[in-house]
N, C-alpha and C positions, 0 to 999 in steps of 0.2 A: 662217360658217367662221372660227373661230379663227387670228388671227395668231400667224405661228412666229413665237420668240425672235431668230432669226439669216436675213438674206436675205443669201446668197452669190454674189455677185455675179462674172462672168467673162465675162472680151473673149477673142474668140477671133480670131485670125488666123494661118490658113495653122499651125495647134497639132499636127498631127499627126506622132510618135505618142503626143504628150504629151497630148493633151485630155483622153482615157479614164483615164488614172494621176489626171489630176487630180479629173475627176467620183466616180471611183469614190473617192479617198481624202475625199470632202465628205460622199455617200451614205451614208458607214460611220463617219463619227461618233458617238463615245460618244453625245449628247447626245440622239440619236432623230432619227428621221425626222419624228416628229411637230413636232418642234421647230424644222423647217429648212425652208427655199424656196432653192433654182437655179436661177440667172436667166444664160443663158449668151446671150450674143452672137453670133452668128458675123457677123464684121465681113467680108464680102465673101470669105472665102478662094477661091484658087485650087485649092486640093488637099481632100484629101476632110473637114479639118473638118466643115463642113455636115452630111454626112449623116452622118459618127458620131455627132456632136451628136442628129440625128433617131433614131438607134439608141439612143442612150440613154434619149432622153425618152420613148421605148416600154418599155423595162429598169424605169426608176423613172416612170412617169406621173404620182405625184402629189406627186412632188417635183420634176423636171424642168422649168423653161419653155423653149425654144430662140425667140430673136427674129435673122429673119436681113435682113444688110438691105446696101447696096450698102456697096462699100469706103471709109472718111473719111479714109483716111491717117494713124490713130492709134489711141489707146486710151481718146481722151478719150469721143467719140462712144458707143461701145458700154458703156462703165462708164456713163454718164448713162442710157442706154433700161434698162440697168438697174437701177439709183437710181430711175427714175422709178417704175418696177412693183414695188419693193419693199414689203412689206408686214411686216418683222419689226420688231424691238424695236430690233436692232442690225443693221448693215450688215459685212458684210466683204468686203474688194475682193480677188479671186486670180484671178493672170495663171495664163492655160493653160499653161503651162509647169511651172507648180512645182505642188506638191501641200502637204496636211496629213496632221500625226500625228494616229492617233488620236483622242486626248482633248482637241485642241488647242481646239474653238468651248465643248468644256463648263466647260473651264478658265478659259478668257478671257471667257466670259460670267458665271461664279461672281465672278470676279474685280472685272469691272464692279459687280455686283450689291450682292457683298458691301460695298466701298467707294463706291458710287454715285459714278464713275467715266464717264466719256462716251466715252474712248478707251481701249483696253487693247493697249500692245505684246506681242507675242506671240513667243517667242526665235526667231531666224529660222537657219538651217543653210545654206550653199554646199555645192553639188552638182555633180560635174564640172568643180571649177575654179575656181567665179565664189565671190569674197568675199564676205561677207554681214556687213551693221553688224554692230559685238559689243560697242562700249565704252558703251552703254548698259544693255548684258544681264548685268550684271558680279553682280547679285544682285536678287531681287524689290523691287521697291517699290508696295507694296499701293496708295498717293497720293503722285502725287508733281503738277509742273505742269511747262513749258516754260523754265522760268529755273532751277528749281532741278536742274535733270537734265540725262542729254545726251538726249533722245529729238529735240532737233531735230537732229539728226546722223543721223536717218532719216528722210527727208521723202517716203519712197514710200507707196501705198495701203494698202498688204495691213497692215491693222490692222483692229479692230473699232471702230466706230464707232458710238454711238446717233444711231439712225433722227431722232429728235427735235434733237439738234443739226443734225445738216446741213439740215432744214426752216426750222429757226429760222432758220438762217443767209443762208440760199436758196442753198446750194454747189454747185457743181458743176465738174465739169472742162470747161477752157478749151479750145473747138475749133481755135484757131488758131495752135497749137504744136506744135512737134514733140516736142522733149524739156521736158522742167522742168514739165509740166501738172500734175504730182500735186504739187508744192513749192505750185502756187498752190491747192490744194485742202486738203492735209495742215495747212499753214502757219496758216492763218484756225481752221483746227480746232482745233489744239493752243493759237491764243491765247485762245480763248472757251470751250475746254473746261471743264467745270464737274469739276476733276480727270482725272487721267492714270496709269492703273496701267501698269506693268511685270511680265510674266510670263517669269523667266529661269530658273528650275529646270525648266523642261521645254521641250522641243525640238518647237515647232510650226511653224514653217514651212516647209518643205524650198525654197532658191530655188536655181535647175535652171538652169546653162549648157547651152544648147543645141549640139549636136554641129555642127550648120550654122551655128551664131552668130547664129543668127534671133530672140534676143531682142530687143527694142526700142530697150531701154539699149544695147546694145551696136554698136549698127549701124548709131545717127545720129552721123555726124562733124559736124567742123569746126567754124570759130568761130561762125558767125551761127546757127545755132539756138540757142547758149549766150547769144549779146548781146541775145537777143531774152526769153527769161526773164526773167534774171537783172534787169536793171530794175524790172520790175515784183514780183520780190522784195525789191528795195531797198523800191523804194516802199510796200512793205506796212510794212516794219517802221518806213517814217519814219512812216506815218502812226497806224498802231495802238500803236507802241510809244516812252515817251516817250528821249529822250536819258538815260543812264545806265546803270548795270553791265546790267540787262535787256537794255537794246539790245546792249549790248555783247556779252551774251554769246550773242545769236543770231547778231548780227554777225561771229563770228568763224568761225563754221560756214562763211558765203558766201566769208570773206575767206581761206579757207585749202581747203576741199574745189572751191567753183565756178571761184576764180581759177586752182589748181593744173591743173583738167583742162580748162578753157579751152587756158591754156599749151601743155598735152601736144598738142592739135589745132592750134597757131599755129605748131610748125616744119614744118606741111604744106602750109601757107597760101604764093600765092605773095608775094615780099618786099611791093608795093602792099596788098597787100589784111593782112598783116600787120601795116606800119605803120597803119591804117585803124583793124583791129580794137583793137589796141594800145592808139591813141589813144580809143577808145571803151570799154575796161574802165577806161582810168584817171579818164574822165569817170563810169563808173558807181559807182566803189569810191568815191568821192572823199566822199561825203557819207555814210560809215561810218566810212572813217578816221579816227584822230588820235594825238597821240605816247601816250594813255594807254592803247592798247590792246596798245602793244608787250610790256606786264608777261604777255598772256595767249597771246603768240604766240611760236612755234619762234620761232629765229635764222633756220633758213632759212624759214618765211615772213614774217618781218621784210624778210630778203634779199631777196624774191621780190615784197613788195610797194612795195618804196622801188625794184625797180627800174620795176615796172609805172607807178607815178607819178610816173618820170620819164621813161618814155616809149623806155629804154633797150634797143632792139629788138634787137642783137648781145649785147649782155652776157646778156640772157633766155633766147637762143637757145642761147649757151653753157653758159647755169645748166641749165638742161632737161636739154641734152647730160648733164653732169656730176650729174643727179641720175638718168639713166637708169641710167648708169654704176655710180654708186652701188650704187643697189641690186639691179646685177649681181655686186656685188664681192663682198659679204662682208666687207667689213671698212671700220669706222668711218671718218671721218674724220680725219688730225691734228690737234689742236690747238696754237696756240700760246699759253704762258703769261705773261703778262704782267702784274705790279704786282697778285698775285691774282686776278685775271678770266682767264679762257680763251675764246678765241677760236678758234672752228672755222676753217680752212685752206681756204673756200669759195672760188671765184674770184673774183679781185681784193681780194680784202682788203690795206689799207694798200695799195693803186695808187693813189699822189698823181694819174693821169692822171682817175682816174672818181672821186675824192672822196665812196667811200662811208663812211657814220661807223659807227665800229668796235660799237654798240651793234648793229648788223644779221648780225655774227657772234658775238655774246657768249653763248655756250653753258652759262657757271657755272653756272648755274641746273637747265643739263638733262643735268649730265653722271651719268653711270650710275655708283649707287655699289654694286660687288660686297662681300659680306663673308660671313662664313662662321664662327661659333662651334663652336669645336671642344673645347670645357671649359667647366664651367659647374654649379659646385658651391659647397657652403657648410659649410667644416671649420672648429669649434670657433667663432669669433666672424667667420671671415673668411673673404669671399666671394673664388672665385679665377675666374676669366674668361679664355680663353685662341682665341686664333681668327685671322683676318687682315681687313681691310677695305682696302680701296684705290677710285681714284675712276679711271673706266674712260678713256681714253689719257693721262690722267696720270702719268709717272713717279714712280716711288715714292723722290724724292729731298730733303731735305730736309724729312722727315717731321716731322707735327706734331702725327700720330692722341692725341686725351685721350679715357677712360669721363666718361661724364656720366652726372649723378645728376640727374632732377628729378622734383619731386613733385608729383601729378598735380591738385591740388583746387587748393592756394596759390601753385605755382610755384615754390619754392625752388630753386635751381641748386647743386651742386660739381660743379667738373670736379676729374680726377682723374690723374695724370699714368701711362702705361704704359712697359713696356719694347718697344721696338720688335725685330723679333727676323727673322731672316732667313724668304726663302718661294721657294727659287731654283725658276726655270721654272715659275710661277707666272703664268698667262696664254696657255700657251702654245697652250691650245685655244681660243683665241678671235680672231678676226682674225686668223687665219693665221697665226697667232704673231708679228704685227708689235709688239706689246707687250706688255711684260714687268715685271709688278710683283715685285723678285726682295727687296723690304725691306717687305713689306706687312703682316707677322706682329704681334700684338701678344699681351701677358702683363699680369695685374694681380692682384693681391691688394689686396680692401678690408677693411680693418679696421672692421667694420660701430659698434668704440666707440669707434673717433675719426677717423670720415671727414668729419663735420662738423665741417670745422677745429679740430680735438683732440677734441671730442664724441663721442657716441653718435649715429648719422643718428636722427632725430625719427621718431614716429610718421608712416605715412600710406603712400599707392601710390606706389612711385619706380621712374619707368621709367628702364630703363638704355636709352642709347644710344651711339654712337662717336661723336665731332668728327674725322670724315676728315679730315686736312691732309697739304698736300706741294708744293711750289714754293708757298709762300702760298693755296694755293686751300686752301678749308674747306668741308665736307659735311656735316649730321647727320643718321643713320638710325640709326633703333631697330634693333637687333639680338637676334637669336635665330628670327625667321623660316626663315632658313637654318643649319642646324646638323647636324653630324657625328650620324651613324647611332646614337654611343652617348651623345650627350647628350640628355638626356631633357626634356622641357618637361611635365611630371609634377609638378603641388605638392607641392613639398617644404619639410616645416614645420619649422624645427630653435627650440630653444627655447634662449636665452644669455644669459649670465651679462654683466651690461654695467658690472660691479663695484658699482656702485650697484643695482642692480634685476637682475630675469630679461625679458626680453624675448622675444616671439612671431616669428618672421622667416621667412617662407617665398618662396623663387625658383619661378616657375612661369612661363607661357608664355600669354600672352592667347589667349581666341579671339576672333573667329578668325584671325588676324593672327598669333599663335605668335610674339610678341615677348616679351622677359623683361623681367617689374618680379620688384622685393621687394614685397615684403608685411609694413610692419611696424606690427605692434600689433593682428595680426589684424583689420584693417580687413575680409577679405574670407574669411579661413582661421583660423579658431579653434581653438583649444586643444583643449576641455573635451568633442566631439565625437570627438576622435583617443584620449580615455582611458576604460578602461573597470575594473572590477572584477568579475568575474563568479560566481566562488564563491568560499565559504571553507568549508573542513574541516579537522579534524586531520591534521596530516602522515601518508603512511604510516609511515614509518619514525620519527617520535617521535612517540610519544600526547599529549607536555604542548606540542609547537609547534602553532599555531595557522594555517594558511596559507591564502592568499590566490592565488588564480589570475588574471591580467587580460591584457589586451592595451591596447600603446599602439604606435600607426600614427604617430607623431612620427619624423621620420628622426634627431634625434639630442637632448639633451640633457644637461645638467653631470651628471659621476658622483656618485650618490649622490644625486641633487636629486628623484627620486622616490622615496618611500616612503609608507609608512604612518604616520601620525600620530596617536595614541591622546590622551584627555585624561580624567580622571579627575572631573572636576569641584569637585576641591579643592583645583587649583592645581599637580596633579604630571599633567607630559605623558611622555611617549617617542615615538621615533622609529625605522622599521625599514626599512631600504633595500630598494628592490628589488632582484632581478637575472634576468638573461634565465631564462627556460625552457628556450631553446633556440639552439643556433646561429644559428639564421636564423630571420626574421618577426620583432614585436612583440610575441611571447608572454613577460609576468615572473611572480614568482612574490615575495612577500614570506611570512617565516616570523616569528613573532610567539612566541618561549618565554615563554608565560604563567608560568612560574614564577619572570622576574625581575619581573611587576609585584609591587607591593602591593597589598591589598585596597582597593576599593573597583568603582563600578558605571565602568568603561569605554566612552567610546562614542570615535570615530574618521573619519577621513577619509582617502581617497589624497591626498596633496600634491604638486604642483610647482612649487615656488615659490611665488608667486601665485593659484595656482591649486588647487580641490580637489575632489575627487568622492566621493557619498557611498559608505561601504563596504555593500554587501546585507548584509538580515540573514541570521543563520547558520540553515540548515535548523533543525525544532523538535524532528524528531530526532534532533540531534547530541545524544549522552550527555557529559559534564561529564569533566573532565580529574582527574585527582587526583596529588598527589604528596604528599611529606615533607619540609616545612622545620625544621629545627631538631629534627625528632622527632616534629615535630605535622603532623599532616593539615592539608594545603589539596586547594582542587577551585576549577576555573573552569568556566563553564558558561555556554552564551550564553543572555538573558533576554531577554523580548518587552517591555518598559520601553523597548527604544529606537525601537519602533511599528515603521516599516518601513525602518528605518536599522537598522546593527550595532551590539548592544551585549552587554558581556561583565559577568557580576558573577565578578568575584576576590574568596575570602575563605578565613578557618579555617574547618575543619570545627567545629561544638560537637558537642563530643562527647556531653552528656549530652542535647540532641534528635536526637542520631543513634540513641544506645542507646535512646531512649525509641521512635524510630521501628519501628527493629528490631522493640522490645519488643511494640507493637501490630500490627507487622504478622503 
């Protein structure tokens, strides 16, 4: 018998009326039945899992196992009698509770394959309530590993996993835990994983709050199942992982998600057994911590952990308080500004009685910079910019906002000075209107041939950004992300005159980010693709003008700087302007009166500047032009001599092999 690709794996306890959504959403995966095995547990329940379980494995017989066995007091035991009977490629662990989309094991198995991948996170959905990770899901990544992602910021099961690693490994889940078992499971996996994909553009997992709260996660309290992990999570990453940014940066996960919800369970703790637990997170953290990790952590848990390591049982209990509070409020924190740092308005800060050092509220780093472009054009040589930024509960007082210019390969910096311009009531949907940026507006015109300190700005990608400033605090964010309904993030190429040269310069909007650079020197938007020439015939209404029909999708360049450019090959050139076709579009038209050249053989080119494109040649049935100069017949007539380029021969008629033509014909 062939082994499926996927063994699905599911603990069942007391799942009813979830069990059925969840088998039935496994059985109807894209991927086939052929390709699948259900291995469901029923871990002892009370209520009637069991036999639905038995109901279904008669529905699907040969994709169904049911193993039912007395109750373990978890989810370790029944995901293991699982693991152990699996027989696919890959494993996937799903609580009865939640279910899958669709296409979710074809996807995340392609994914595996494709990238020879051992783990593949799968986007996961909150249902009824319950949160589900997201800041890992932010965009696919086909390979990624543990340190360079956030995927340890998910350390639950419900991922796909090859069969082959967890044997390698000898993993399994730990029976004598109550919560954190799948950390010590997920954990070992993600560090010996031979690669790690990410599946975020489609929505696989559905994870299900139950209406009873009978999920697992949800309905083990208090501190001592947490102190009882969490150690031995330490201990993994002392021992597997060396000291450096690595550690650190798993480290920060424990030292911010496990310390925080420990916390939330310690003001239910009574006072004894608080100080207790207290003093045992501070012995657990201790051998994670240190001052260099502060660069990667909030204020408040900076805050949260200088107070844990000193053991500060009342101030903790207060902080808790005050972050409950919080994030009932709706609205930010104050800050105070001080010597350019900003310092959030946490409890006790500057209390000479608790001697905490101001670096545990120093926020600069994370304050929220709002901005908004509301203009965003390029007339004649100069670029004009028009919008508001401000840095969120900063007063907008002693403003210091400059445009910044840098360029993106070599780094060359200007900053650029604006006019700051009023923005009254400005804020006033946000935090209940406790704060008010009513001077946050900013204006600038750059004179794109002498914003390089009296120059021309140099070739290359110069992303525009703002230097947010005000009471001494500074911010930089690229801008044009957010912008007004009628500014457009639309490559716009304008072509300028920089007195010395013409120059390529186009404003446009990255993806996917929809930030604005220039574009000069056609680094990335070229010219000679935006111009075209597409016929030429005699005018209708004058038989001896020559005309030229094109389109050029350029948004704007110097009058007069495209036309036509004839050259004779004896040293006499001319030049014929374009002008639009039409009101509106890039349709020109150039008209060429053949009867001020001289004779000889003409060939030509569109010109802009620098730049030139060849003219088509003229249909072979265009009949030849004729007029009278001086008395005497002339005729132009275009001639196959210029191959597949345009070319005209200008000349006198001779009259005596014209009469002689006549005369034979």
């Amino acid at each position: 018998m062939a082994s499926p690709a996927v063994s699905v794996v599911i603990a069942a306890y007391n799942a009813m009326p979830y069990i059925t959504r969840c088998v039935i959403s496994v059985a109807e995966q894209s991927i086939g039945r052929d390709a699948l095995e259900i291995l469901a547990v029923n871990d002892g329940s009370t209520d009637e899992t069991g036999s639905e379980l038995d109901r279904l494995a008669k529905e699907y017989p040969t994709l169904l196992r049911v193993f039912h066995q007395e109750n373990s007091g978890g989810p370790s035991a029944p995901r293991n009698k699982g693991l152990d009977h699996a027989r696919g490629t890959f494993v996937f662990f799903l609580d009865a509770d939640d279910y899958l989309a669709p296409e979710a094991l074809e996807r995340m198995v392609a994914m595996a394959e494709t990238n020879g991948t051992d783990v593949v996170l799968g986007k996961m959905v909150g249902v009824g309530g319950r949160g589900a990770p997201a800041s890992m899901f932010r965009r696919n990544q086909p390979r990624t590993d543990v340190f360079s992602s956030r995927v340890y910021w998910t350390l639950n099961p419900m991922k796909l996993f090859r069969r082959e690693l967890l044997e390698r490994l000898e993993l399994r889940f730990p029976t004598d835990l109550a919560i954190g078992e799948d950390q010590l499971f997920v954990g070992p996996a993600y560090l010996h994983a031979d690669g790690i994909s990410v599946l975020a553009d489609y929505d696989c997992l559905y994870w299900v709050e139950r209406e009873d709260g009978g999920n697992i996660t949800l309905r083990t309290g208090g501190c001592e199942p947490r102190l009882r992990f969490l150690p031995r999570m330490v201990d993994l990453l002392l021992e597997q992982v060396p000291p450096g940014p690595r550690r650190d940066h798993l480290a920060h996960r424990h030292l911010t998600v496990e310390v925080q919800q420990l916390l939330d369970h310690l003001v239910h703790e009574p006072r004894p057994e608080q100080e207790k637990a207290l003093a045992r997170l501070a012995e657990i953290i201790t051998p994670l911590w240190h001052e260099g990790l502060n660069d990667r952590l909030s204020a408040m848990a900076r805050l949260r952990l200088h107070l844990v390591r000193h053991t500060m049982v009342d101030e903790l209990l207060e902080l808790v308080r005050f972050e409950s509070d919080l994030a009932g409020s709706g609205v930010a924190t104050p800050v105070l500004v001080d010597d350019g740092r900003a310092y959030a308005r946490y409890p006790y800060l500057r209390d000479p009685s608790r001697g905490i050092p101001d670096t545990c509220y120093d926020v600069t780093r994370q304050l929220g910079v709002r901005h908004r472009v509301t203009r965003a054009e390029i007339r004649g040589a100069v670029l004009h910019l028009a919008g508001y930024g401000y840095l969120h509960r900063v007063a907008t007082e002693d403003v210091s906002t400059e445009l910044l210019l840098r360029e993106r390969e070599g780094g060359a910096e200007y900053r650029l000075p604006v006019t700051h311009t009023a923005t009254p009531r400005l804020g006033e949907d946000e935090d209940e209107g406790r704060y008010v940026y009513d001077k946050a507006g900013f204006e600038v015109a750059v004179d794109l041939t002498t914003a390089c300190d009296g120059a021309p700005l140099p070739e290359g990608l110069w992303d525009i950004s703002l230097a947010i400033g005000a009471q001494g605090v500074s911010r930089q964010v690229r801008i044009g992300s957010k912008r007004g309904a009628q500014v457009s993030g639309a490559p716009t190429t304008h072509v300028v005159d920089t007195g010395d040269d013409m120059r390529a310069v186009t404003l446009y909007a990255t993806t996917p980010h929809g930030n604005f650079t220039l574009d000069i020197g056609e680094r990335k938007h070229a010219v000679l693709p935006q111009l075209n020439v597409a016929t030429v015939r005699w005018a209708p209404d004058s038989p001896t003008e020559l005309e030229f029909a094109g389109r050029c999708t350029l948004a704007a360049a110097p009058d007069g700087a495209l036309a036509v450019h004839l050259e004779d090959g004896c040293g006499r050139s001319a030049d014929f302007p374009a002008r639009p076709a039409s009101q509106a579009g890039g349709d020109f038209l150039v008209r060429v009166p053949v009867t001020e050249l001289p004779s000889g053989l003409w060939k030509g080119r569109l010109r802009l500047g620098p730049w030139t494109v060849p003219l088509p040649p003229a249909p072979p049935h265009l009949a030849p032009a004729k007029w009278r100069r001086r008395g005497l017949p002339w005729y132009a007539k275009p001639t196959v001599e210029g191959g597949e380029e345009f070319a005209l021969q200008v000349a006198r008629t001779d009259l005596v092999r014209a009469v002689t033509r006549r005369l034979n014909s």
